[in-house]
Structure formats: structure tokens, C-alpha cells
N, C-alpha and C positions, 0 to 999 in steps of 0.2 A: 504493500500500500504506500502510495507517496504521500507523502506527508505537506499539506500547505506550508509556505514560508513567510512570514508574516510582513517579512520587508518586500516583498512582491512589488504591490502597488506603488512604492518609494523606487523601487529600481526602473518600472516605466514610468513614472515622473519624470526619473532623470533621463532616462533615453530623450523625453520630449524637447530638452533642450539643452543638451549636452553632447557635441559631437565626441566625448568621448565620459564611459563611466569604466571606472576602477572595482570591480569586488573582490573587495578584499578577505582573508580569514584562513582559518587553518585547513591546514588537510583533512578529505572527510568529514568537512562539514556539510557537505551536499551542493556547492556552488557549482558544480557541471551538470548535477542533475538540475536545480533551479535555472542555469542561463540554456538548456536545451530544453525548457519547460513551452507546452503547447501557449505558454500566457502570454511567453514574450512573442510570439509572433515569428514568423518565416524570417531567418537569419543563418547564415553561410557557417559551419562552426569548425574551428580546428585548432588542435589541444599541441603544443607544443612539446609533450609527453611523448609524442610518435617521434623516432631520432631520424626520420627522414623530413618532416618538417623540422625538425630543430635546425639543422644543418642548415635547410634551404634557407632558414632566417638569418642562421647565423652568419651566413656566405655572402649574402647582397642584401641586407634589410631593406635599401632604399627599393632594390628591383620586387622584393619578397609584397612589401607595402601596395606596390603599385600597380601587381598584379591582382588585388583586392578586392571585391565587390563591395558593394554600398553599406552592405548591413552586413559586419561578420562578427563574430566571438571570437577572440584567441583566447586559449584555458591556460593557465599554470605560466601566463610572460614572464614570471622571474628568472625562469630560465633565458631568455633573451634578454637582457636588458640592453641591447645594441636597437633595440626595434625601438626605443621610446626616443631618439632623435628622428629616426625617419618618419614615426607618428604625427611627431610637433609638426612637421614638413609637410605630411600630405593634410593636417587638419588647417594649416596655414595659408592652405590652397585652396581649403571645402571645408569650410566649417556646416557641415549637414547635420543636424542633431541624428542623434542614435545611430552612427555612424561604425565607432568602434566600441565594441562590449568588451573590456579585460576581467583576467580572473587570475587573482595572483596567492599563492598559498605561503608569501612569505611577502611580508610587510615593504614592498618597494618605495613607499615614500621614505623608509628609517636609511633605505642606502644612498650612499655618495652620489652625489648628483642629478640621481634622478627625479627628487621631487622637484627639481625647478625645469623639466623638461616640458612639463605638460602643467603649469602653472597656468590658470586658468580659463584651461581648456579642458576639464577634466572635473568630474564627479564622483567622490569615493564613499566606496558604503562598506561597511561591515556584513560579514557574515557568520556568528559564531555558532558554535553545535545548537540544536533544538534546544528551547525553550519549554519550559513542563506546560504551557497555554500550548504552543504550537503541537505538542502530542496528544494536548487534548483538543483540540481544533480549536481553541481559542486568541483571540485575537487580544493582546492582553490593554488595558488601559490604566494601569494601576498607577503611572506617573501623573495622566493627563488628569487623573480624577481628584489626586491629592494636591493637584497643583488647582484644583476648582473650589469655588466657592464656601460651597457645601460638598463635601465628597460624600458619598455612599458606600450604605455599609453593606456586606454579602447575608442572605436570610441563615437564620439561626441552623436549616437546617443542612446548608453548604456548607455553613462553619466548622459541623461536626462531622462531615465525613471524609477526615481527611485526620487519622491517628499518627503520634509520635511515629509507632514503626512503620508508616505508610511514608512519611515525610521524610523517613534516614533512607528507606528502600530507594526514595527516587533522587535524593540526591548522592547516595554512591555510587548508582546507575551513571548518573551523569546524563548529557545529551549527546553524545557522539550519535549517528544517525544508527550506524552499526552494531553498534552495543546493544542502545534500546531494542534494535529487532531482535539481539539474545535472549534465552529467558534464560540459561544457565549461567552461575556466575563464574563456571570455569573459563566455559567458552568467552566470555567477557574480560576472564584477565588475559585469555591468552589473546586477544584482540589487542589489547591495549598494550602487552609487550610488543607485540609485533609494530604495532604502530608507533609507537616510541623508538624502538629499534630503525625504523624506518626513517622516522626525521632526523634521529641523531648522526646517522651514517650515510646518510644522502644528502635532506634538503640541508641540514647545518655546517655541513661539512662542505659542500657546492658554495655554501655563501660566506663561507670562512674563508677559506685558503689557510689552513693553518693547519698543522700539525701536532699531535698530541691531544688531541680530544676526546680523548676515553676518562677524563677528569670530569667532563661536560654528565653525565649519568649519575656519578655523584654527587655535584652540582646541585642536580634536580634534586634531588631526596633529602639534600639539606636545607634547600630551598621551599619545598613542601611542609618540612619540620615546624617551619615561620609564616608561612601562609596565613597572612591578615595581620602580618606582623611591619614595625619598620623594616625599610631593606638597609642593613649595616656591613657595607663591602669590608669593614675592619673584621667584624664577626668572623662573618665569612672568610674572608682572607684565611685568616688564624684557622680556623676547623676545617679550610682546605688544603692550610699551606701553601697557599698561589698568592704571586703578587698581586695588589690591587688593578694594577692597570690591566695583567691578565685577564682577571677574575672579569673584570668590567666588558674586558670582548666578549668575554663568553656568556655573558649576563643580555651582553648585546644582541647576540642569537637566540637567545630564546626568547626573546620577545619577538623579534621578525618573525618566528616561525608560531607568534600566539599561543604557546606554551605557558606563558606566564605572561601579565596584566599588571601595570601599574597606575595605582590609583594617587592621585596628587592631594597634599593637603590644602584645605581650605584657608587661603587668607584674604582680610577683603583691603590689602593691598594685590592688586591684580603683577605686577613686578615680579612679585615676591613669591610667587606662585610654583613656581618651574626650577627654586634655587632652593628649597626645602627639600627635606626625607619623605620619599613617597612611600606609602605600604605594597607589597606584594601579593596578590593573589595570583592562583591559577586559571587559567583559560575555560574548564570543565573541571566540577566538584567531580567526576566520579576518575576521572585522570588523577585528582589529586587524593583522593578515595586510595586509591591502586596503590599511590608509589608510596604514601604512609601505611599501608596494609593495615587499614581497616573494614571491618565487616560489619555486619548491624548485630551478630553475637557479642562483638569487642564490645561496640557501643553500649550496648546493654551491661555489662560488667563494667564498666568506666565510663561513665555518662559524660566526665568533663572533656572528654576527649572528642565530644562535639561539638563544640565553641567553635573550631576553624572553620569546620567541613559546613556548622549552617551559616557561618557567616560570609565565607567565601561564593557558595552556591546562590546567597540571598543578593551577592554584590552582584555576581555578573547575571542573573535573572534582570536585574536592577540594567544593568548595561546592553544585556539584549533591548528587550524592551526601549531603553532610550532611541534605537537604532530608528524604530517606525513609527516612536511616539511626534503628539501632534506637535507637543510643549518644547522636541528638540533640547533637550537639557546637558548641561553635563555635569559629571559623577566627579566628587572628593571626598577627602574626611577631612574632621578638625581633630584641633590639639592643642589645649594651652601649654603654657610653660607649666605651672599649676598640675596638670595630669585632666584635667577636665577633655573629656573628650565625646566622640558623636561618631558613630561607624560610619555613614555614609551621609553625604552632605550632594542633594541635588538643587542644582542652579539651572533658572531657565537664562532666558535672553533679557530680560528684564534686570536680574540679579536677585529674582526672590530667590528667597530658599525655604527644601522642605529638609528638615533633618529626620533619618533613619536612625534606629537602636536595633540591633541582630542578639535575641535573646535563645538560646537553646533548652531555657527553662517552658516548663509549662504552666509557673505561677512568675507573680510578679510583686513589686512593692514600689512603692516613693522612689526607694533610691535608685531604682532604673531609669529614672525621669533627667535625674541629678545633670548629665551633661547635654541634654536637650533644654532644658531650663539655662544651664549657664550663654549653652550660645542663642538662645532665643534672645535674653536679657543685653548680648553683646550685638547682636544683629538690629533689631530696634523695628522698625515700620518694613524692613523687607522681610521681614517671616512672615509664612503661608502658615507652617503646623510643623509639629512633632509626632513620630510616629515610634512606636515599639514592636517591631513584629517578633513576636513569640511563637510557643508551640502548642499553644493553648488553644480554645475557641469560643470566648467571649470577646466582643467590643468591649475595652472598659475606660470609660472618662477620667482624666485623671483632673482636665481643666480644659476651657474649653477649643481652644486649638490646639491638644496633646490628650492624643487617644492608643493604648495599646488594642494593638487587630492581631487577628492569626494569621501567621506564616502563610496560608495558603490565600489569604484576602491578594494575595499579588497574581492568580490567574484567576479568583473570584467570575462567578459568570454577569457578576454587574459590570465586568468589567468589557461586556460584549455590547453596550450600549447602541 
């Protein structure tokens, strides 16, 4: 069964007036089956994966380009990056909207020079693994409602059908497309080593050039350990033994390849923004499920051991979601000197904000409140509300722009307005 993709509509949007879009995201998250999707309409499509195409690109890009039809897809460009000069060239000639459809499984704007090739002439969208709304065919709004007036709450008896171990099942699962169709969870880890194995000895290793990358594995699963934590390249360093500047190329590859997600903290100096300690998440809870070797047995004998895994799964729900939301927002945390802090911090275009709390408890109190009140207090007339999501299933008022909702109020079917 194919599963709808919820940025659909957002992708021909921008065909409509972009002679070129970028979809971006990691491997197997389904962007070849999306851009050869009956939705997007009759388009010429060829995957740079085939090494008789690669070549042909790689040999004469300008000739490769111009032999073109009007509306084509090339899959997986990162392999070419020679093609995105001859792009600039033939869209400089014909700027046609929907002209060229890319699809790149490693972050092309993060490498050397090519985000200023297609400066804009170009539309880039995200694509990360399914969404728990998109598995369920929903279309989620959980941004656009909390950033409304009155937001809406899910009926009492959506609230409840959705238990602790229903809630840990689907975020170890993860959303990788292939996974979900598992229902064993052997067959699922051994998915995920192969696919792992996969990007670390091919796509990371293709956009390296570097030798000695078998450090890069352990990397990962030290970096998993801290998932939703700050990222401290001194840390790190030290419990790798690698120098920093090393450590940092290689930190630099797993993001191109959406392995790993950094969230920026909140300051409302906007400067000041991009020269802070960001926190780390992972791209998919059930990837980052795998490499901590946890199971929903662990969890149940060590409860605290779910603090990452629902706060990690609730950030990038949180970031899917902003991809086709209306509000268009973007994702931080805050953090005072103090310790007061707020898990996720969403900003529209405005500069309201809605602050997020990621609780793995199923009861709550005051002091959960404690660093949504401080940054509401510090924020002033641009606070929208505070929100707690838990893993409970009561709405509970705490005051009246600061309500905890349950965990699952974020693919809620109010949210299919």
C-alpha cells in the first residue's frame, strides 16, 4: 500500500513557480516513490543510481543538461554535483517553472559551493521518514492549531486510545517506510543495520574523501547516548579520542546524510542565534531506538530510559509536520544561564512563539510548567501558549494559555480540519 505524503501539495506548489525544486532527505524515505507519484503528473524521470547515467552526467553535464526534456526528475544529484553549474545555465536560458525536479539523499546545500549555484532559482523541501499522521492517513495540523486563536482539543475518546505501550511501540518502530511494512522486530533490526551499513560505506564515505572512517559507527552510538542533549565536541573528543577539528568533519557527514538533526537554541537576539550550542537529535526515533538497543521490555524495567527516545520522536514529528504546515515555522529550544529551560521553542514569521515541554510521564504537576512560565514571562506580548505533551490522556489547564494534552493530541483527528 503507498502510503500518502503529506508535503505533496507543497511540492506542486512549488513546481508552479519554480523552475527548479530540490527534495531533499535521507535514504528510504520514499522521495522516488513520491516524485514518480501519479500526483505529480507526466515527467521524464532518471535516477543517477544507474552508473550508465552517472557517467553520461558526469562526462558532459552541459551536453547531459541539454539533451533534457521540459519536465524531468533526476533522483539521488548528489552524486553529480558537476550538473548544478550546467542547471544554473540552462534555467538562465528558460526559467519554465517545474522545469527540473531534484532529489538528493545527502544535504547538497551543506557542500562547498553549491548552495550558491542555484540561489534563487530553486525551491527546497524536506522529506523525512513517515510521520505517525501520515501512517495513519492523516494530514496532521497540530502546529497551525496551537499557533490559533482558540486551539482545539481531541474528544475524550481519541484521547484514550492510544496506551503508554502503544506510544513506545510506534516510536521504536520509527518511520523509515520499510520498517513500518515489518511487523517482526528482527526483520527491522536487521533493516536498519543494513541501512546504516549502507550510508556509512557508500553515501558518507562518497562525500568524504577521507580515510579512516570506521570511527564514524562509533560516532553514532555515542552520539545516540546524548540524543536531546547539548552537542559538546570537547565531550566527544575525549570519549573518542579524535581531535576536534576531526570529530567536526565527521559530525559534518552525518548531518548531510540526515542521520542526525540539529536543533538551534532560542535567542531573541536573532545574531546570536547560529553562534550558541545547539542540541542533537536523531533523524528517526526508531534508528535511534536500534543503535541505543532499546526494546519496549527494556523500557518497561527502566522507565527513565524514555526521556530521549519520547523527546527526540516528539521533536522531529514536530519538524515533519512544520514541512506542510500553513504557519511555516521554525523549530529551537531555550536555555537560560539559570538552567530554566523549554524542549522545543516554535517561531512563526511573525516571531510568536509556542513553547513545547516533552514529558514521558503519565502524571504531571506545577513544576512541569516551571520553564514555560519562565520564558513566557521573558517573551512578553509574542507568546501564543505553552504546551506539555505527556503520556497521559487528559487536557489539563494549568492557566489559561498553558494546557498539558496527550502525546498523541499531535496527529489528533481535529487535526484533519
Amino acid at each position: 500500500m503507498i502510503i500518502h505524503r503529506n508535503i505533496t501539495q507543497n511540492l506542486l506548489q512549488a513546481l508552479i513557480d519554480n523552475p527548479v525544486v530540490l527534495l531533499n532527505g535521507a535514504r528510504q524515505t520514499g522521495k522516488s516513490t513520491l516524485v514518480q507519484s501519479k500526483e505529480l503528473g507526466e515527467r521524464d524521470y532518471l535516477t543517477f543510481d544507474d552508473i550508465g547515467l552517472l557517467a553520461a552526467a558526469k562526462g558532459d553535464p552541459n551536453g547531459f543538461i541539454s539533451g533534457l526534456g521540459n519536465a524531468v526528475t533526476l533522483d539521488e544529484v548528489q552524486h553529480v554535483p558537476e550538473l548544478f553549474p550546467a542547471i544554473k545555465l540552462a534555467v538562465d536560458r528558460d526559467r519554465k517553472a517545474g522545469r527540473f525536479l531534484l532529489t538528493g539523499s545527502a544535504n547538497v546545500m551543506l557542500l562547498p559551493k553549491l548552495s550558491e549555484s542555484l540561489a534563487g532559482r530553486m525551491e527546497l523541501l524536506a522529506l523525512w521518514p513517515f510521520s505517525h499522521g501520515e501512517i495513519q492517513g492523516i494530514r496532521e495540523t497540530f502546529i497551525d492549531n496551537f499557533f490559533s486563536a482558540k486551539p482545539l482539543w481531541p474528544a475524550a475518546k481519541e484521547r484514550a486510545s492510544f496506551n503508554r505501550s502503544k506510544l513506545i511501540d510506534l516510536m521504536l518502530t520509527g518511520g523509515y517506510p520499510l520498517v513500518v511494512a515489518r511487523q517482526s522486530l528482527a526483520r527491522r533490526r536487521a533493516w536498519l543495520d543494513s541501512y546504516l551499513t549502507t550510508i556509512l560505506q557508500r553515501d558518507v564515505r562518497e562525500l568524504s574523501n577521507i580515510d579512516g572512517l570506521s570511527v564514524v559507527p562509533r560516532l553514532l552510538s555515542v552520539v545516540a547516548s546524548r540524543a536531546g542533549g547539548l552537542l559538546n565536541y570537547a565531550d566527544l573528543s575525549r570519549n573518542l579520542a579524535l581531535p576536534q577539528t576531526t570529530l567536526k568533519r565527521y559530525f559534518a557527514l552525518l548531518e548531510r546524510t540526515f542521520l542526525v538533526k540539529l536543533l538551534p537554541p532560542w535567542s531573541g537576539n536573532i545574531g546570536q542565534r547560529n553562534i550558541r550550542t545547539p542540541k542533537v537529535y536523531f533523524g528517526d526515533s526508531g534508528l535511534l531506538a536500534h543503535l541505543l538497543g532499546l526494546t519496549a521490555q527494556r523500557l518497561e524495567v527502566d522507565q527513565s530510559l524514555a526521556g530521549a527516545l519520547v523527546e527526540n520522536f516528539v521533536t522531529m514529528e514536530l519538524l515533519k509536520q512544520s514541512t506542510w504546515s500553513e504557519t511555516k515555522p521554525s523549530l529551537f529550544f531555550w536555555r537560560t544561564a539559570s538552567g530554566r529551560e523549554v524542549d522545543i521553542v516554535i517561531e512563526d514569521r511573525e516571531g510568536r512563539i509556542v513553547g513545547i515541554e516533552v514529558k514521558a510521564a503519565g502524571t504531571l504537576n506545577r513544576a512541569d510548567t516551571v520553564g514555560l512560565r519562565a520564558m513566557a514571562e521573558e517573551i512578553g506580548s509574542k507568546w501564543v501558549r505553552g504546551v506539555v505533551l505527556y503520556m497521559g490522556t487528559d487536557v489539563i489547564p494549568f492557566s489559561r494559555n498553558l494546557h498539558a494534552v496527550p502525546l498523541q493530541t499531535l496527529w489528533s483527528r481535529f487535526n484533519g480540519r
